[in-house]
C-alpha positions as CSV (number, residue, x, y, z in Angstrom):
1,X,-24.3,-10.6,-6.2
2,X,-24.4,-7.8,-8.4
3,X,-27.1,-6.9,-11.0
4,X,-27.2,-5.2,-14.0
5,X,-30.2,-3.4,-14.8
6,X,-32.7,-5.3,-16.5
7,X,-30.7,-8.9,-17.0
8,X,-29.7,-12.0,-14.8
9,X,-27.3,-12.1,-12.3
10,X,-23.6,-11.8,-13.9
11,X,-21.7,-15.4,-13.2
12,X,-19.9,-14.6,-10.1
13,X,-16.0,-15.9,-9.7
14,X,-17.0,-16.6,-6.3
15,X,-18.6,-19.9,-7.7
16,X,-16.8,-20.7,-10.5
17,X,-13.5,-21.1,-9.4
18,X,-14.7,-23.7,-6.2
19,X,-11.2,-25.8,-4.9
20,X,-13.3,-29.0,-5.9
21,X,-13.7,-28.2,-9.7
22,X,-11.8,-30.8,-11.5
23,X,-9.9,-29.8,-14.3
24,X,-10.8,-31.0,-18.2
25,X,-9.3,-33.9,-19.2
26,X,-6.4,-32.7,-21.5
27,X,-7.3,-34.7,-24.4
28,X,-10.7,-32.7,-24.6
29,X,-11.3,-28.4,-25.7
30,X,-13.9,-27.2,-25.9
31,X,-14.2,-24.6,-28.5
32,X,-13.9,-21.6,-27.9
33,X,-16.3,-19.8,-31.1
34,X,-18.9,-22.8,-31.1
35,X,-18.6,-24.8,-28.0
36,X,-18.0,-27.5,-29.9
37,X,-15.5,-30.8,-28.2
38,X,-13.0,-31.4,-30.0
39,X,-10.9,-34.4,-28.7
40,X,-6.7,-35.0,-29.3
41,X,-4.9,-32.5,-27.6
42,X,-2.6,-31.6,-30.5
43,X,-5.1,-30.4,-32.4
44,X,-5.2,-26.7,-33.2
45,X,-8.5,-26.3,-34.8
46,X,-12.0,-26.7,-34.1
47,X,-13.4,-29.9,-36.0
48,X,-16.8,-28.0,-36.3
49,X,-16.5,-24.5,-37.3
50,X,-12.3,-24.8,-38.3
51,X,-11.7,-21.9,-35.6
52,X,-8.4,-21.8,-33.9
53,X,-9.4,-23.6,-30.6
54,X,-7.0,-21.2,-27.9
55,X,-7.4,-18.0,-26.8
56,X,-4.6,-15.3,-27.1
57,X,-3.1,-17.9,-29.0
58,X,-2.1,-20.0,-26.0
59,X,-5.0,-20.9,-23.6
60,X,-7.6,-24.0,-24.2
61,X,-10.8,-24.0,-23.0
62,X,-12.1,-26.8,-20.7
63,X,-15.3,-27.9,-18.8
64,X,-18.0,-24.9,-17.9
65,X,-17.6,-24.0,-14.3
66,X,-20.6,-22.0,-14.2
67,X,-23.3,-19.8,-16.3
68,X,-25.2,-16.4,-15.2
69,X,-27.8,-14.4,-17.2
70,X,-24.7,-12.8,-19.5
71,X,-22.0,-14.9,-19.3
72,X,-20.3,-18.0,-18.3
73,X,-17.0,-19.5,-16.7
74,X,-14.7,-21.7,-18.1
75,X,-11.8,-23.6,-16.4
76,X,-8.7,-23.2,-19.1
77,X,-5.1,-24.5,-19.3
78,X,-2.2,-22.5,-20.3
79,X,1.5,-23.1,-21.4
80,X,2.7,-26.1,-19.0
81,X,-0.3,-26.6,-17.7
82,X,-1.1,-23.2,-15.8
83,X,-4.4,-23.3,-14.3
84,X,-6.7,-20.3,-15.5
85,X,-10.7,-19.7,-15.8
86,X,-11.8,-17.9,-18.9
87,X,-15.0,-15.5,-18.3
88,X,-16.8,-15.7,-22.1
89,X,-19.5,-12.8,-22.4
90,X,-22.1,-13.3,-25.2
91,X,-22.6,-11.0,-27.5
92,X,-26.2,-11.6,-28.8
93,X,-29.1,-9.0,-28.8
94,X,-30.5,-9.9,-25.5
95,X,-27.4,-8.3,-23.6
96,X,-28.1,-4.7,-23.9
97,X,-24.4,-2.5,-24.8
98,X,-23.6,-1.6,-21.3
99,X,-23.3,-5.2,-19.9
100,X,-20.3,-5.2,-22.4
101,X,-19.3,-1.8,-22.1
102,X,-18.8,-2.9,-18.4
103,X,-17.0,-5.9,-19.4
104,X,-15.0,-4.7,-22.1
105,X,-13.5,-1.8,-20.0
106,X,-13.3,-3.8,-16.8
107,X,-11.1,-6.0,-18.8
108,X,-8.8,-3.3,-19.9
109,X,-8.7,-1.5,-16.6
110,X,-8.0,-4.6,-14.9
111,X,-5.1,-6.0,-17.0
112,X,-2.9,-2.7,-15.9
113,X,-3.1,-4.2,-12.1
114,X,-0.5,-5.8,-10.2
115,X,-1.7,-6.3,-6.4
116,X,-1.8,-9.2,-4.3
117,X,-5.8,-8.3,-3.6
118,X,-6.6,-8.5,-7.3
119,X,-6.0,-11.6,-9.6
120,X,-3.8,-11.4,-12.5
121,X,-5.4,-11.2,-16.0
122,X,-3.8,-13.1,-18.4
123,X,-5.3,-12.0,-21.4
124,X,-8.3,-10.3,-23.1
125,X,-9.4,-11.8,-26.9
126,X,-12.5,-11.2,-29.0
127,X,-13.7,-13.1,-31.9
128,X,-17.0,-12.1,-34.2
129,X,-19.7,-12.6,-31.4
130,X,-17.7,-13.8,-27.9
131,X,-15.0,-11.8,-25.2
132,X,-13.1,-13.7,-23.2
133,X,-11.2,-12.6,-20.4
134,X,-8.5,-15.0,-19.0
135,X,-7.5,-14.8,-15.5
136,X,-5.8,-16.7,-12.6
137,X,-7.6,-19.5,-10.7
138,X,-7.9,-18.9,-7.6
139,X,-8.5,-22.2,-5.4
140,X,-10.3,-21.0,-2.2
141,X,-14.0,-20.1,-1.3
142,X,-15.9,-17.1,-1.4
143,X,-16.0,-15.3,1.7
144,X,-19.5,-15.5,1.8
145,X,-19.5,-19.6,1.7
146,X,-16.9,-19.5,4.2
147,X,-19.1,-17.4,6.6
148,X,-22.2,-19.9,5.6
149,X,-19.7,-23.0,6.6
150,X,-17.9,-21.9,9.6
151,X,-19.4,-19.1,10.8
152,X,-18.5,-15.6,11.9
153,X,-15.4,-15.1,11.8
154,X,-13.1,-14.2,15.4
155,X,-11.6,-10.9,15.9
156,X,-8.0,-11.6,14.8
157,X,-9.8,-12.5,11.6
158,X,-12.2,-10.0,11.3
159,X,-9.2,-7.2,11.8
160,X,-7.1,-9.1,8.9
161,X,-9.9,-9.5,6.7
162,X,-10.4,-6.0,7.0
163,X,-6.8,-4.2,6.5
164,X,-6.6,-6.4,3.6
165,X,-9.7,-5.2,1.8
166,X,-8.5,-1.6,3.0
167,X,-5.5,-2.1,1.5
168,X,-6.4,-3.6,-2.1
169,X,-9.1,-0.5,-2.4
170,X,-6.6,1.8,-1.9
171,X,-4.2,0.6,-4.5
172,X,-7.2,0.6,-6.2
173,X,-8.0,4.4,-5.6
174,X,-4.5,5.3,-5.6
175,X,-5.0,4.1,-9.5
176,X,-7.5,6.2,-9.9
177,X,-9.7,2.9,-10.2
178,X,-13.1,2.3,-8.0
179,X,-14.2,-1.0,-7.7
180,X,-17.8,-0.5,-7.2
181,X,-19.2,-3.6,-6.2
182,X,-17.6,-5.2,-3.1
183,X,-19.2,-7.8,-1.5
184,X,-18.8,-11.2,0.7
185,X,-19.3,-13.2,-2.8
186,X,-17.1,-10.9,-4.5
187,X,-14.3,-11.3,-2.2
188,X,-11.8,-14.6,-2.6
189,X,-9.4,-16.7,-1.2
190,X,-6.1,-18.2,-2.9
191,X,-6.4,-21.5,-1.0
192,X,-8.9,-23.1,1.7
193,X,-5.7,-22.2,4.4
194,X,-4.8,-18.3,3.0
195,X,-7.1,-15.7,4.7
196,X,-5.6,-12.9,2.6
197,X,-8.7,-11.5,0.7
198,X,-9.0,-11.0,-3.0
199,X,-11.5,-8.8,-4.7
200,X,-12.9,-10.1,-7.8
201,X,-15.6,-9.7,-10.3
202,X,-14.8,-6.7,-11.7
203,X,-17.7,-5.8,-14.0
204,X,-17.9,-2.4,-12.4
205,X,-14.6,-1.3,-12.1
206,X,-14.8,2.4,-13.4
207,X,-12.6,5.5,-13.2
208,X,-13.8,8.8,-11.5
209,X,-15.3,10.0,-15.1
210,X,-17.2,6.9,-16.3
211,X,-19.7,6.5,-13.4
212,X,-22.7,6.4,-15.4
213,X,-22.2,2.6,-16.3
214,X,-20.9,1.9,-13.1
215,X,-24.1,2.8,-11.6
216,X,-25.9,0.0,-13.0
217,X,-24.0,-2.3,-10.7
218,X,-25.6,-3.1,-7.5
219,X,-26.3,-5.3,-4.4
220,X,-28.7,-4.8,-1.8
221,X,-27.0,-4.4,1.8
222,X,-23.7,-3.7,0.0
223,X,-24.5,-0.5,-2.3
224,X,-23.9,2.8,-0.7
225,X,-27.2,4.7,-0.8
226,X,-25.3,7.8,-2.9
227,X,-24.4,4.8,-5.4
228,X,-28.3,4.2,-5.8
229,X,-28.8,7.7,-6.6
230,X,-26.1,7.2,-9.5
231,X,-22.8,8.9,-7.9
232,X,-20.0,6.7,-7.7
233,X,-17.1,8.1,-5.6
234,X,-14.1,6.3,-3.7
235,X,-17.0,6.7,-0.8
236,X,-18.9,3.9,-1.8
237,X,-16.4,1.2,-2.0
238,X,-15.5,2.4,1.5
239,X,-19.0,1.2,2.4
240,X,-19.0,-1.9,0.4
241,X,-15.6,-2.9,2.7
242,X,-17.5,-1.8,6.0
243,X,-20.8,-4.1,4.5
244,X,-18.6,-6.9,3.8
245,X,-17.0,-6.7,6.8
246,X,-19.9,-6.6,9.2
247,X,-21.2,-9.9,7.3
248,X,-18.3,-11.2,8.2
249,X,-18.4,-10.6,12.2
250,X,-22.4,-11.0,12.0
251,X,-23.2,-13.7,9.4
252,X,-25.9,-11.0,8.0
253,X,-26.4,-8.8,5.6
254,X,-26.4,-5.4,6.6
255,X,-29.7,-4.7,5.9
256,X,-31.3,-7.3,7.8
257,X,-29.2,-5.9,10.8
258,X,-31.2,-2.8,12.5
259,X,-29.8,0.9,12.3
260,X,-29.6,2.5,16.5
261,X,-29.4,5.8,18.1
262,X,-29.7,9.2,16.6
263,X,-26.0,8.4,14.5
264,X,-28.6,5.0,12.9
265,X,-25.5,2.8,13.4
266,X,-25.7,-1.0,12.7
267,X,-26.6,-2.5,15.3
268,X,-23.7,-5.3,15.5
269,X,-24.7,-6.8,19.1
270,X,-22.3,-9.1,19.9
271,X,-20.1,-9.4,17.0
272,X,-16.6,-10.6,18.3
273,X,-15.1,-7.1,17.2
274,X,-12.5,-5.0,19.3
275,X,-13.6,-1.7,19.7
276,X,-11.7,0.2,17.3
277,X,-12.5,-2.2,14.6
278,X,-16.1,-1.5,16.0
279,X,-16.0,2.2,15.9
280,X,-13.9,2.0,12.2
281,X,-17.1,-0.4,10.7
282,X,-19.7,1.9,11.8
283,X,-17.6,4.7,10.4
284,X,-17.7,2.8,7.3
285,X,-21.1,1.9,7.0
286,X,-22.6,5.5,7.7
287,X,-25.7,6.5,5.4
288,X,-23.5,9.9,4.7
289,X,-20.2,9.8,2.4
290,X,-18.9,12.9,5.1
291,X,-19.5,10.6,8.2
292,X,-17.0,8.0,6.4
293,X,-13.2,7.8,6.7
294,X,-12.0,10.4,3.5
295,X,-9.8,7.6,2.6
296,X,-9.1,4.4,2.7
297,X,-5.4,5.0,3.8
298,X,-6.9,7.2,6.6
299,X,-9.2,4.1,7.6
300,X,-6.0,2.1,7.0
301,X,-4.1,4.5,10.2
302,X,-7.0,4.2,12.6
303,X,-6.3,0.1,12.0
304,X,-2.5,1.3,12.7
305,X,-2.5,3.6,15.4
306,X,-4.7,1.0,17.1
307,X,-2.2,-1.6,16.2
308,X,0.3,0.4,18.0
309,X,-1.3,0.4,20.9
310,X,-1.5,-2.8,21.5
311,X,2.2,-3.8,20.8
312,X,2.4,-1.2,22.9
313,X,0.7,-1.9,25.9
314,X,2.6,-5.5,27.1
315,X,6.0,-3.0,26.9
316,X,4.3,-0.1,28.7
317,X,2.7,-3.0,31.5
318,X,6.8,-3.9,31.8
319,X,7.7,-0.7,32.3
320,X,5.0,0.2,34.9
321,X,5.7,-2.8,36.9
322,X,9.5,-2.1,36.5
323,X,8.9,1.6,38.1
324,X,6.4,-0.1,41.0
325,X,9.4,-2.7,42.1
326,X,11.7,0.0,41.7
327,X,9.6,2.3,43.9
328,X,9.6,-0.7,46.5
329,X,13.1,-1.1,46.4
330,X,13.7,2.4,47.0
331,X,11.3,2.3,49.7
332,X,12.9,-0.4,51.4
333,X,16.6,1.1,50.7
334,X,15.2,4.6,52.6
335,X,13.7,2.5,55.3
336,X,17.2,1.2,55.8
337,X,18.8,4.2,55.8
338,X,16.3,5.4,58.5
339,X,16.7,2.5,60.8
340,X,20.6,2.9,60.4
341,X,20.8,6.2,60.6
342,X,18.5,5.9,63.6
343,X,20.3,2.9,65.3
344,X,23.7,4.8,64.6
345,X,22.6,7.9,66.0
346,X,21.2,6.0,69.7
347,X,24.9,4.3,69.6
348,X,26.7,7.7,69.2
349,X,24.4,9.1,72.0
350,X,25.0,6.0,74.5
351,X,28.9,6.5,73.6
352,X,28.5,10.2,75.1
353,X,26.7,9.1,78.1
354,X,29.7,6.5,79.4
355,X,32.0,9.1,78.3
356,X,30.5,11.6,80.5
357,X,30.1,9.6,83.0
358,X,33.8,8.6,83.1
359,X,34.7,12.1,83.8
């Protein structure tokens, strides 16, 4: 979980959008200005303060999902009933300016995405002392629960789970956008039965000139070590994918898992990895930016040219046992030939004898 500097842990949606919350009744909003109830579903203002009681004009607040240090979750409803959460961020002199600096711009940076690794923001509204940002719900776990339930997770898993962080952090890049906090409670599921990954909590999400507040965002195991010095380069979400990854495979954190050899790779023992997924995590996880794939497109063709091979290989195995009967079969055809040739050559020869002898 991330943590701003000098305040409590942000509300992650890795908890607040759990499959088992149940959805506010639709007779009952809570407000969203006082927090007030306000029963009767028609209504369109708050019976307490006389605030309009949606959000960009069309979403209603329900039941609190969850609270951090800075903000807190609500599930919401939209037009026809669309199931969204609503992320309200205080504004109160405890929360020092960056926290919503951070959320503020993450908001806006985040609304211009359209990725299937990134949920869609429905809207962004402020009133006198509140932000809310609306976004989809999304119904699955975090990965980290899912590790804690079932597990590591197998090989074929690991290596989807892994092209499919690759892939939203390099739309990500490709958008000049870093993420800067990736991590197994910061990465999703749609539903309990998808395994496509989607990043979330996007408090940090910076562009290449607006490190300095992206700095302040942090997790221990997860944080590349040139991120706790305060630079923030495409770099370190690489090793936040490689971290989250090896939690995965391991059910660790990477810093409880010791650092080997002279190259201090994680020691991932007997992770069920194959070994280019192997070689590509410690890639990912090296203490050095240069010792890490450039991009993550590059990390992305490692995965591929790997991929080939093995699609490969049961068409190369066909070949190679085609060309060994084939070699048989052309053994055994010269052998024939051999044995005729042979047998036709000691009936030509016994032909000349009687002949001979005739005369």
């Amino acid at each position: 979980m991330r943590r701003p500097v000098s305040q409590g842990n942000m509300p992650r949606e890795a908890a607040i959008r759990r499959a088992d919350a149940p959805i506010t009744a639709i007779g009952s909003t809570t407000c969203p200005h006082c927090d007030a109830r306000t029963a009767g579903r028609g209504r369109t203002a708050c019976s307490s303060c006389g605030r309009a009681l949606t959000i960009s004009g069309q979403f209603r607040l329900g039941g609190e999902l969850d609270r951090g240090g800075v903000a807190r979750v609500h599930e919401a409803q939209g037009p026809e009933g669309v199931e969204v959460v609503v992320k309200v961020m205080e504004r109160t002199p405890l929360n020092p300016w960056q926290v919503h600096e951070l959320f503020a711009r993450s908001a806006r940076l985040l609304s211009t995405l359209s990725h299937h690794g990134v949920p869609r923001v429905f809207g962004f509204d402020r009133s006198d002392a509140r932000s809310f940002l609306v976004m989809e719900r999304l119904h699955g776990s975090t990965l980290w629960d899912r590790v804690k339930r079932g597990g590591p997770l197998r090989s074929a898993e690991i290596d989807r789970l892994l092209r499919g962080l690759l892939e939203t952090v390099a739309y990500l890049h490709a958008n000049a956008l870093i993420h800067g906090d990736v991590t197994p409670r910061n990465v999703m599921f749609r539903s309990a039965i998808d395994d496509r990954p989607v990043l979330v909590d996007f408090d940090g999400l910076c562009r290449a000139d607006e490190q300095a507040l992206a700095s302040l965002v942090m997790t221990p195991g997860y944080t590349a070590p040139e991120q706790r010095a305060g630079e923030m380069t495409i770099a370190a979400d690489l090793f936040g994918v490689g971290a989250t990854v090896v939690y995965a495979a391991t059910g660790q954190s990477p810093e409880k898992l010791g650092r080997i050899g002279e190259g201090l790779e994680i020691d991932l023992g007997g992770a069920d990895l194959s070994p280019t997924t192997r070689a590509l995590l410690q890639q990912l996880v090296a203490l050095t930016p240069a010792r890490r794939p450039k991009t993550a497109r590059q990390a992305l063709g490692l995965l591929d040219v790997a991929a080939l091979r093995v699609a490969r290989a049961p068409r190369d195995a066909r070949r190679s046992s085609m060309r060994r009967v084939m070699a048989v079969v052309m053994l055994m055809l010269a052998c024939v030939l051999v044995v005729s040739a042979f047998a036709l050559a000691n009936s030509t020869s016994r032909t000349a004898t009687r002949t001979s002898s005739t005369y």
